[in-house]
N, CA, C and O atoms as a GROMACS GRO file, in nm:
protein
  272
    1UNK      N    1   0.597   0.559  -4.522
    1UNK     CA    2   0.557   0.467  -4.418
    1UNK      C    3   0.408   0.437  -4.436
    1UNK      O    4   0.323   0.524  -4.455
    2UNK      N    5   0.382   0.289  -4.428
    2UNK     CA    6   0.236   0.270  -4.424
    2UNK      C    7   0.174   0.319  -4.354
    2UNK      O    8   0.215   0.427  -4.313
    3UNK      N    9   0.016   0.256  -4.291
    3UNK     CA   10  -0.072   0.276  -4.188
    3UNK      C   11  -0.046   0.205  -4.111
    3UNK      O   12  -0.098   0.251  -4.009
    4UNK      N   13   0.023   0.078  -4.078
    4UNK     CA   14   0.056  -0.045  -4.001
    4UNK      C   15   0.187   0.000  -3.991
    4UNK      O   16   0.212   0.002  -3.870
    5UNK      N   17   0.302   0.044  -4.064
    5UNK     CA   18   0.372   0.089  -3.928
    5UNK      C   19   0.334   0.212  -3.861
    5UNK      O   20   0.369   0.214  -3.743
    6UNK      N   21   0.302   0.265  -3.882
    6UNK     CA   22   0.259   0.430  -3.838
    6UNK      C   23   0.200   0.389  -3.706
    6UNK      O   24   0.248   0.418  -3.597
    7UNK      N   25   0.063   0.298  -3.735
    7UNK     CA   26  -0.001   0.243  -3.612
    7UNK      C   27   0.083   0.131  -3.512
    7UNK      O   28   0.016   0.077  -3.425
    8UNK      N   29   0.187   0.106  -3.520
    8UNK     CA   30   0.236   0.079  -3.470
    8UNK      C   31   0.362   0.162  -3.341
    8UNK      O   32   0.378   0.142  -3.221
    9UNK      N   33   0.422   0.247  -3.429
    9UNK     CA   34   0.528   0.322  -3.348
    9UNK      C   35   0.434   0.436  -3.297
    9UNK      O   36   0.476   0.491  -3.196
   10UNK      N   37   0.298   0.488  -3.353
   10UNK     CA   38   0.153   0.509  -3.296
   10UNK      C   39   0.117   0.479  -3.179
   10UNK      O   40   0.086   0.569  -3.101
   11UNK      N   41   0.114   0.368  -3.149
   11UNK     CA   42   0.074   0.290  -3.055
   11UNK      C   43   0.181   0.223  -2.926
   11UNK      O   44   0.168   0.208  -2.804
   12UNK      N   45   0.284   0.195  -3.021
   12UNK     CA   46   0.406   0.181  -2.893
   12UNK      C   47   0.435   0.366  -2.846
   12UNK      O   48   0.463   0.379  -2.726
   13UNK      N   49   0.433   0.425  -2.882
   13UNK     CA   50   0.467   0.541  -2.784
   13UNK      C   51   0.333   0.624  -2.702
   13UNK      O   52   0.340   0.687  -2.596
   14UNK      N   53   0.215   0.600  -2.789
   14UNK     CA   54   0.121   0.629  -2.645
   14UNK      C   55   0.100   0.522  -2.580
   14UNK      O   56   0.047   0.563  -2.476
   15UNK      N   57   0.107   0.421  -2.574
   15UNK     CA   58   0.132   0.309  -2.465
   15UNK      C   59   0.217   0.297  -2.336
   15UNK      O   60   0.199   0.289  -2.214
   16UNK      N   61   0.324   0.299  -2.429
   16UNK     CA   62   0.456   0.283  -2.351
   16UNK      C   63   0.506   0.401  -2.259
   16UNK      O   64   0.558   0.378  -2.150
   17UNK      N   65   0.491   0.513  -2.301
   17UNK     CA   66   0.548   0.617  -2.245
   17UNK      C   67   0.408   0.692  -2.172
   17UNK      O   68   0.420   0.758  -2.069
   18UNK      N   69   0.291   0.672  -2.233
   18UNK     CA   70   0.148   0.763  -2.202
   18UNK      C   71   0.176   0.658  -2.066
   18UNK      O   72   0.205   0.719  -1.963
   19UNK      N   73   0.171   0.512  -2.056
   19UNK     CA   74   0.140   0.447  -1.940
   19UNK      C   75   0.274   0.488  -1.829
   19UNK      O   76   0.275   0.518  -1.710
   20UNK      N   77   0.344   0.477  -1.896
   20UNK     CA   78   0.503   0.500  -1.812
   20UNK      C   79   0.511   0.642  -1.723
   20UNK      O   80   0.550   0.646  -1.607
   21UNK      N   81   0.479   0.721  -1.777
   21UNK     CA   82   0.481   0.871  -1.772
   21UNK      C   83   0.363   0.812  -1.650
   21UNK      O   84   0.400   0.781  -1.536
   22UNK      N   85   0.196   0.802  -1.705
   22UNK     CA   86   0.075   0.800  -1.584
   22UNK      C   87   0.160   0.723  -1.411
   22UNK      O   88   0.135   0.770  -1.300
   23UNK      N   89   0.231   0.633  -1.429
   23UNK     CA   90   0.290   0.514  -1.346
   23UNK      C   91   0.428   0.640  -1.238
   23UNK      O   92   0.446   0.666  -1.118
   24UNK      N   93   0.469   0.669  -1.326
   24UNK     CA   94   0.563   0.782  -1.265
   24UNK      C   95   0.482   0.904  -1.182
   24UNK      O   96   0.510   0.954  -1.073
   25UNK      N   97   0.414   0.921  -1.238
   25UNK     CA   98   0.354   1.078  -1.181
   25UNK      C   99   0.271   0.953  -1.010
   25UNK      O  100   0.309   0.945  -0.894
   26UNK      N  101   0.193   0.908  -1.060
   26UNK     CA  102   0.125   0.793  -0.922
   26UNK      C  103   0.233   0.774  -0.840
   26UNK      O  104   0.215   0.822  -0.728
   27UNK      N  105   0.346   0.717  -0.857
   27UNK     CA  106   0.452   0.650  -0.812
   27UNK      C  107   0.471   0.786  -0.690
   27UNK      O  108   0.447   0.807  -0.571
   28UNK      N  109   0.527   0.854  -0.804
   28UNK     CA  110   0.575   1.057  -0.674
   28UNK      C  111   0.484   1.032  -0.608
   28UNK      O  112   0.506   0.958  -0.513
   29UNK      N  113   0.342   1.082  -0.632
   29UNK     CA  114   0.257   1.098  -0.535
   29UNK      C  115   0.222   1.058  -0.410
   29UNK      O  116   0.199   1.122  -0.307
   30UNK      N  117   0.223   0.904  -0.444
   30UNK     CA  118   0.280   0.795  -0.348
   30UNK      C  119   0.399   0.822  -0.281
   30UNK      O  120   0.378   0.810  -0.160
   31UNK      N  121   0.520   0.855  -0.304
   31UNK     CA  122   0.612   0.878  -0.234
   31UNK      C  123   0.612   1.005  -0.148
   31UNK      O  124   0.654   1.026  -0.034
   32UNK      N  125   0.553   1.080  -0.235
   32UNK     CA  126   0.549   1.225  -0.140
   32UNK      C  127   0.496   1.222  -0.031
   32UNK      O  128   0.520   1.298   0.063
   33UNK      N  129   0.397   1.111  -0.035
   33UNK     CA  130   0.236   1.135   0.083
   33UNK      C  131   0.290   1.044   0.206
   33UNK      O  132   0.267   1.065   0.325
   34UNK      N  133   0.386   0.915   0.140
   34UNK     CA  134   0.421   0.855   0.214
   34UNK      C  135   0.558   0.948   0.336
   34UNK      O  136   0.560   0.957   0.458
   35UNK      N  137   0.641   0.993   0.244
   35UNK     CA  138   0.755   1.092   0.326
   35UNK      C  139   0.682   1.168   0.396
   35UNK      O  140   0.720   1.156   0.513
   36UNK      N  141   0.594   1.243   0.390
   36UNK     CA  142   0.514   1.336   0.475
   36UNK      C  143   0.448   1.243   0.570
   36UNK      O  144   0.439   1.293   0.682
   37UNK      N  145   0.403   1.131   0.561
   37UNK     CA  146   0.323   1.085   0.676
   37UNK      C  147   0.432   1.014   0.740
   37UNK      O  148   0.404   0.969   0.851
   38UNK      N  149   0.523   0.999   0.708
   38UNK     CA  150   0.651   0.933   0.846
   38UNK      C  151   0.693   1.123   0.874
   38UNK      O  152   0.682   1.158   0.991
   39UNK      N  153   0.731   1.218   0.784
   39UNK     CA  154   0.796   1.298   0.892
   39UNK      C  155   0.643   1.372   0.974
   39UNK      O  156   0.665   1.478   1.034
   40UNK      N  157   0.552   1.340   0.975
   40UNK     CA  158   0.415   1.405   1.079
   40UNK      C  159   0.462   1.297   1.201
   40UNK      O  160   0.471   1.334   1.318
   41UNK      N  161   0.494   1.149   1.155
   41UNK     CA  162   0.467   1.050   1.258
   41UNK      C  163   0.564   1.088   1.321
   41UNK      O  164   0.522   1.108   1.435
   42UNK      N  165   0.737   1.126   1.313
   42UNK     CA  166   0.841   1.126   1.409
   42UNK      C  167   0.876   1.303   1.461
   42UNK      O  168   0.959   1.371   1.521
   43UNK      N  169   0.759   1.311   1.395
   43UNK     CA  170   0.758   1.514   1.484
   43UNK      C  171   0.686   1.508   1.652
   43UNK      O  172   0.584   1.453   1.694
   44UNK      N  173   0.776   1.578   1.710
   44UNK     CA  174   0.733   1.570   1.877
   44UNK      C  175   0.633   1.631   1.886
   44UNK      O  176   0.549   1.577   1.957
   45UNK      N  177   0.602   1.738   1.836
   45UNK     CA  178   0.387   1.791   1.855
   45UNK      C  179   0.350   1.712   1.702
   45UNK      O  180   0.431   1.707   1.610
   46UNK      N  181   0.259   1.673   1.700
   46UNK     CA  182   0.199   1.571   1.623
   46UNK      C  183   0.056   1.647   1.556
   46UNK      O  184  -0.026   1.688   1.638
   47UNK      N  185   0.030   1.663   1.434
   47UNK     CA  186  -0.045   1.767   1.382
   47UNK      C  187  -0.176   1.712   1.390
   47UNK      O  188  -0.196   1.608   1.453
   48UNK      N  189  -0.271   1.775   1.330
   48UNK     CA  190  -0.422   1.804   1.396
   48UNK      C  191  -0.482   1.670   1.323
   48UNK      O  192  -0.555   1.594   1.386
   49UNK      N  193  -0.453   1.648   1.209
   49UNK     CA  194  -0.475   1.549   1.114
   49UNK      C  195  -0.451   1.427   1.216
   49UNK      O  196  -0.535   1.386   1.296
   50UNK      N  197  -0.308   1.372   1.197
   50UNK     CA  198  -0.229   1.274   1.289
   50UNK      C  199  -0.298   1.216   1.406
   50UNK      O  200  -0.311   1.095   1.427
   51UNK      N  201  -0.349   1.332   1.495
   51UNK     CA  202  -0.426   1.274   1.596
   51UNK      C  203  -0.575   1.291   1.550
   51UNK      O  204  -0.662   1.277   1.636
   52UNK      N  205  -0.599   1.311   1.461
   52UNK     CA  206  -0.757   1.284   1.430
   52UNK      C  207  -0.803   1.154   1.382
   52UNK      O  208  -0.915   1.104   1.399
   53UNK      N  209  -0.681   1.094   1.305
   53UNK     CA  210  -0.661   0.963   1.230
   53UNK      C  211  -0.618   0.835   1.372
   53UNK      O  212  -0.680   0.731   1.395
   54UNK      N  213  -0.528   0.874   1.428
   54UNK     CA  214  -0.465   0.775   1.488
   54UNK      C  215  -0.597   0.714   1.549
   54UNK      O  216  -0.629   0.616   1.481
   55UNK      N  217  -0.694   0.739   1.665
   55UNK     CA  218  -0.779   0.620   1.715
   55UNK      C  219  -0.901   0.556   1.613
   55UNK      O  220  -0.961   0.452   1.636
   56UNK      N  221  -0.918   0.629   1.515
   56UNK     CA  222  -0.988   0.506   1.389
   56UNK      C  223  -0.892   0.416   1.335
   56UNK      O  224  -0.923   0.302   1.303
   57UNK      N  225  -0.754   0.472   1.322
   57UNK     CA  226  -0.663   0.348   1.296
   57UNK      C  227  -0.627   0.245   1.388
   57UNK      O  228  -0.594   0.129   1.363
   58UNK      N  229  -0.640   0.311   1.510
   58UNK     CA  230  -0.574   0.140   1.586
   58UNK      C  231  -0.704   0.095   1.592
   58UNK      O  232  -0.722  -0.020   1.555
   59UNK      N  233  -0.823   0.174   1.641
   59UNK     CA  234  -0.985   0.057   1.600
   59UNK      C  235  -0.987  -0.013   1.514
   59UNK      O  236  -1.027  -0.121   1.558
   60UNK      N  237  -0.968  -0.020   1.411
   60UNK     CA  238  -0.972  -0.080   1.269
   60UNK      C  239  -0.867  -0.217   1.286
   60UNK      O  240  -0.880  -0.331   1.242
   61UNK      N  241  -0.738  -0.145   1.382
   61UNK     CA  242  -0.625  -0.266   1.391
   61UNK      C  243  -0.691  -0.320   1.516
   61UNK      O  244  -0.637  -0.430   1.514
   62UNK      N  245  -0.760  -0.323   1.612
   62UNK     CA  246  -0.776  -0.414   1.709
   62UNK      C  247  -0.895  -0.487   1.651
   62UNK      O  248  -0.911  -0.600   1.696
   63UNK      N  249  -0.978  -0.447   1.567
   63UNK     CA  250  -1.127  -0.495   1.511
   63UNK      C  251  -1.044  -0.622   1.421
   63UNK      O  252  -1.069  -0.741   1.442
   64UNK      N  253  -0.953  -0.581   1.330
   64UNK     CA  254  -0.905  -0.657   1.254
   64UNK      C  255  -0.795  -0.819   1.364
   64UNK      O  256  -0.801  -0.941   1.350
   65UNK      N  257  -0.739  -0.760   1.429
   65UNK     CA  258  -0.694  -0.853   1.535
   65UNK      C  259  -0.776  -0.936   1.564
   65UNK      O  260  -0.755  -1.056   1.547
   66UNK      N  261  -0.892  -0.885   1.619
   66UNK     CA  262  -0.984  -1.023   1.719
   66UNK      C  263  -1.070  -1.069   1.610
   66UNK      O  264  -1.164  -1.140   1.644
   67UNK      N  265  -1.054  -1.041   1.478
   67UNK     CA  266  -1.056  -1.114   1.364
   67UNK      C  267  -1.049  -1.235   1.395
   67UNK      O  268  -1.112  -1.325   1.451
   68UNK      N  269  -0.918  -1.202   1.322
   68UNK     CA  270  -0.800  -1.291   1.304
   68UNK      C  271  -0.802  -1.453   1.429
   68UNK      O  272  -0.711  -1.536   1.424
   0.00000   0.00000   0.00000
């Protein structure tokens, strides 16, 4: 095999799979953080975080409202 294909099937597999693989692992992460922040949101005591966040978030949503 040459250097041009070498650099090629070289290059399609840390590309393809190095990017695919990075995109997957982000993707979980994202999903995990997201499943955890709906089951904090529909738990009846609501954790320390949850209510530390919630009134900078609706500020931010009423600031952004009278935006608008």
């Amino acid at each position: 095999m040459n250097f041009f294909g070498g650099g090629l099937i070289g290059f399609f597999f840390g590309f393809a799979f190095g990017v695919g693989c990075a995109l997957a692992v982000m993707y979980s992460i994202y999903i995990g953080g997201y499943r955890k922040a709906i089951e904090d949101s529909l738990r009846e005591e609501k954790s320390d975080r949850y209510r530390h966040w919630l009134p900078k978030i609706q500020s931010r949503l009423e600031k952004e409202r009278s935006k608008a």
